[in-house]
N, C-alpha and C positions, 0 to 999 in steps of 0.2 A: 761714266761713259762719255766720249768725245763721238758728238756727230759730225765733224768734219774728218774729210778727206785730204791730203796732201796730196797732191800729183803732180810731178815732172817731167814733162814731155820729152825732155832732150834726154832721160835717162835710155839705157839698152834695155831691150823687153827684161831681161833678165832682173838689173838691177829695179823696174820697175815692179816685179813681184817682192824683191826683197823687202820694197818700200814700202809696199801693200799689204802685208802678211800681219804684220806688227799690229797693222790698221783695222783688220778685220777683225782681228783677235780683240780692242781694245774695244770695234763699234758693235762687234755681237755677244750676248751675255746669256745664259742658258733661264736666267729671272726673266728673258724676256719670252713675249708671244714667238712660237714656232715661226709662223708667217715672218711676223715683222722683220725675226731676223733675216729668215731666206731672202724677201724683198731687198733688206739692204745690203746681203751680198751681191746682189745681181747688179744693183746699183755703183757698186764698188768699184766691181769690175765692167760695169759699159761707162763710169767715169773714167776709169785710168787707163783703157785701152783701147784706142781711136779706132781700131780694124773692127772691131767688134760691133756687127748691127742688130745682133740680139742676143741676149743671154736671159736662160730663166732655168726653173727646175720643174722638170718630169715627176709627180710622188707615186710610186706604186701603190694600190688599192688592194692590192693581193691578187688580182688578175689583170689590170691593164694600168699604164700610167696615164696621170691624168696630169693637164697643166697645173700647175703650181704658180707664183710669183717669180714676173721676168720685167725685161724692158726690152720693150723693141716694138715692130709691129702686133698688128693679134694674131695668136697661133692655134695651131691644132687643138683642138681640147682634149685626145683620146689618140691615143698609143698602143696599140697592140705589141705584147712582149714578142721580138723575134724581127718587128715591121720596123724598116728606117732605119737610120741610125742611131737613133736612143734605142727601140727596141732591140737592136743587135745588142747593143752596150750594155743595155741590161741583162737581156740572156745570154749574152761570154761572159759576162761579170768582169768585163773588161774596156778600157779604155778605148777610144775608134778615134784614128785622126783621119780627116777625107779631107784629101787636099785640092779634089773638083768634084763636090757631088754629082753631077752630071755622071757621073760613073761609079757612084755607089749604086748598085745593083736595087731595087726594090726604095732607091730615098723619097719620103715625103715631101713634097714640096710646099711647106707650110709659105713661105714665102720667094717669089719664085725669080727673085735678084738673090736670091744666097748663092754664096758658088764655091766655102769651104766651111768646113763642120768639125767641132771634136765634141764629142762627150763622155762625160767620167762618172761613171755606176758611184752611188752612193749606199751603205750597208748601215744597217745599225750594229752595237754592239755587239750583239748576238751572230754576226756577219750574213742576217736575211737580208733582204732587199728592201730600201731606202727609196730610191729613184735614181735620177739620174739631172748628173748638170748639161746643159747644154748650152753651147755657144757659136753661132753664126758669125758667116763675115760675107760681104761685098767684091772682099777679094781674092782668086784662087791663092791657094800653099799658103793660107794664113796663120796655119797653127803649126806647131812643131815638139819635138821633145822637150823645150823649156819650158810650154804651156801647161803640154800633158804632165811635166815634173811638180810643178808648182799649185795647178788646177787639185791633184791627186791632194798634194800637202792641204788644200785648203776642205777639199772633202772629208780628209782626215779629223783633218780639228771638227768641222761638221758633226761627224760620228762621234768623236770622244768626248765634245763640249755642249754641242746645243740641240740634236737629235735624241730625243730618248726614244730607247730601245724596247 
């Protein structure tokens, strides 16, 4: 296992997930603690991607999601499935890009400089509910289809590699 990250700023968002994927693959190992990996996903990604002022994960409890390991300010502790933008994401079982909260109907203001949001429902094997990644920014229209492409790949391996079901 390599604890270091590579990151190159001058790359395109895009080629910057390319760079990252390999990475994450190499620094999380399913021998490792649950936590530890999610922590150094979060880490992964608020190192290599500057818009980002918070990233952590949601875990379902089987009735609400509760905070998990992130980086950024301190957040909500407790999530109602359906509330916010993780809760919606969780119960569409589907990805949310919000590219001004301010106009997500019902968003939580865990921190209240955020001003765009995606996050990506996470399943176990079995395809029940995981949680959910989430990831803040400072700046409106910060996420896009490359995020939500790449964010999806990264929850994928999640499920297939280091979440047991």
């Amino acid at each position: 296992m390599n604890e270091t990250i590579l990151v190159d700023k001058n790359l395109s968002l895009e080629e910057k997930y390319e760079n990252l994927i390999p990475q994450i693959k190499n620094l999380l190992s399913p021998s490792d603690n649950l936590i530890t990996n999610l922590a150094n996903c979060t880490a992964t990604l608020k190192q290599t991607f500057e818009k980002i002022s918070w990233v952590g994960f949601y875990i379902f409890d089987g009735k609400e999601l509760y905070l998990g390991p992130f980086q950024g300010k301190v957040a909500c502790n407790i999530i109602q499935i359906g509330k916010g933008v993780c809760g919606a994401a969780a119960q569409q079982r589907k990805t949310i890009i919000v590219p001004d909260v301010n106009k997500f109907p019902g968003h939580i203001f865990c921190d209240a400089d955020s001003k765009s949001e995606i996050v990506v429902p996470i399943f176990h094997k079995d395809n029940s509910l995981f949680g959910v990644l989430d990831l803040d920014s400072y700046e409106y229209d910060s996420f896009n289809e490359t995020d939500k492409k790449y964010l999806e790949e990264i929850c994928k391996f999640l499920t297939s590699e280091i979440i047991n079901s």
